[in-house]
C-alpha positions in Angstrom: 129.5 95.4 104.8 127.4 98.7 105.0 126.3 97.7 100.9 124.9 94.5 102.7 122.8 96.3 105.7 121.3 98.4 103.5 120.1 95.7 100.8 118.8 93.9 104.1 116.9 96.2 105.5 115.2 97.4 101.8 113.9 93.6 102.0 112.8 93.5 105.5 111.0 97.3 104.7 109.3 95.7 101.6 108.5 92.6 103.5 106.9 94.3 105.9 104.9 96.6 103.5 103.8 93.4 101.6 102.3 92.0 104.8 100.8 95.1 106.1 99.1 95.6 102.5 97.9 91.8 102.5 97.3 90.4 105.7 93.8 93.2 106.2 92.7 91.7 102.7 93.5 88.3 104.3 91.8 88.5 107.2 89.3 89.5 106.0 88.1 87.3 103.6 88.5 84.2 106.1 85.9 86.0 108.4 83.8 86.3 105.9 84.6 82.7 104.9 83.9 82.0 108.0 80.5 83.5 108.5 79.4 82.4 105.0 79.7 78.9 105.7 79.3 78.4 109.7 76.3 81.3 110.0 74.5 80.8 106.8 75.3 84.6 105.1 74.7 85.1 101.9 77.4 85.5 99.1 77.4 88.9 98.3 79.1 89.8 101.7 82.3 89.2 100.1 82.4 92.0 98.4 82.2 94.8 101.2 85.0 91.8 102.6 87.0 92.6 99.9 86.6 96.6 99.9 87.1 96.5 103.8 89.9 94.5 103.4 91.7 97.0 100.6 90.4 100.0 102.5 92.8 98.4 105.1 95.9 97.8 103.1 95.5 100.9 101.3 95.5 103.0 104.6 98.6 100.4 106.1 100.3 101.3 103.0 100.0 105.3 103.6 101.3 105.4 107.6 104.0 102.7 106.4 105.4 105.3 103.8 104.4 108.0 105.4 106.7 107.2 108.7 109.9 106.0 106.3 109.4 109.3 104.6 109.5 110.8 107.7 112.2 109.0 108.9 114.3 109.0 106.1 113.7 113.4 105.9 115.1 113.1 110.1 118.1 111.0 109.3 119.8 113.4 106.4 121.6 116.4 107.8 120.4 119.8 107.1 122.6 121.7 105.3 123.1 125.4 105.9 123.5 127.8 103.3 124.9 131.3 103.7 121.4 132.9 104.0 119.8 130.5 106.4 121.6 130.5 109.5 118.9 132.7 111.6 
């Protein structure tokens, strides 16, 4: 049963990193979808879009690892050797 939790939650963890690394990119290329075609802007707004939008996922992808690595450093026991217990 343990085997089974732990396959779960790598696939809810990479889930979640797949959304928070997409949905900035996402987001925002359908406001700039949006203002292209309701506001009249011109074309090459899609590209700071799409730079804004990896900037985004890039930096959601650093404090998502960052905070599993931190987790995952909290959750192991320390072991204590014979010249480490000051």
């Amino acid at each position: 049963m343990k085997g089974w939790y732990k396959a779960l939650e790598d696939l809810v963890w990479l889930t979640q990193l797949g959304l928070n690394m997409l949905l900035p990119l996402v987001m925002c290329l359908g406001g700039c979808w949006w203002a292209v075609s309701h506001w009249g802007w011109p074309m090459w707004v899609y590209l700071p879009a799409v730079l804004l939008g990896l900037a985004a996922g890039a930096q959601n992808f650093w404090v998502f690892v960052k905070e599993r690595l931190d987790r995952s450093r909290k959750d192991k026991p320390r072991r204590t050797g014979f010249n480490s217990h000051l």
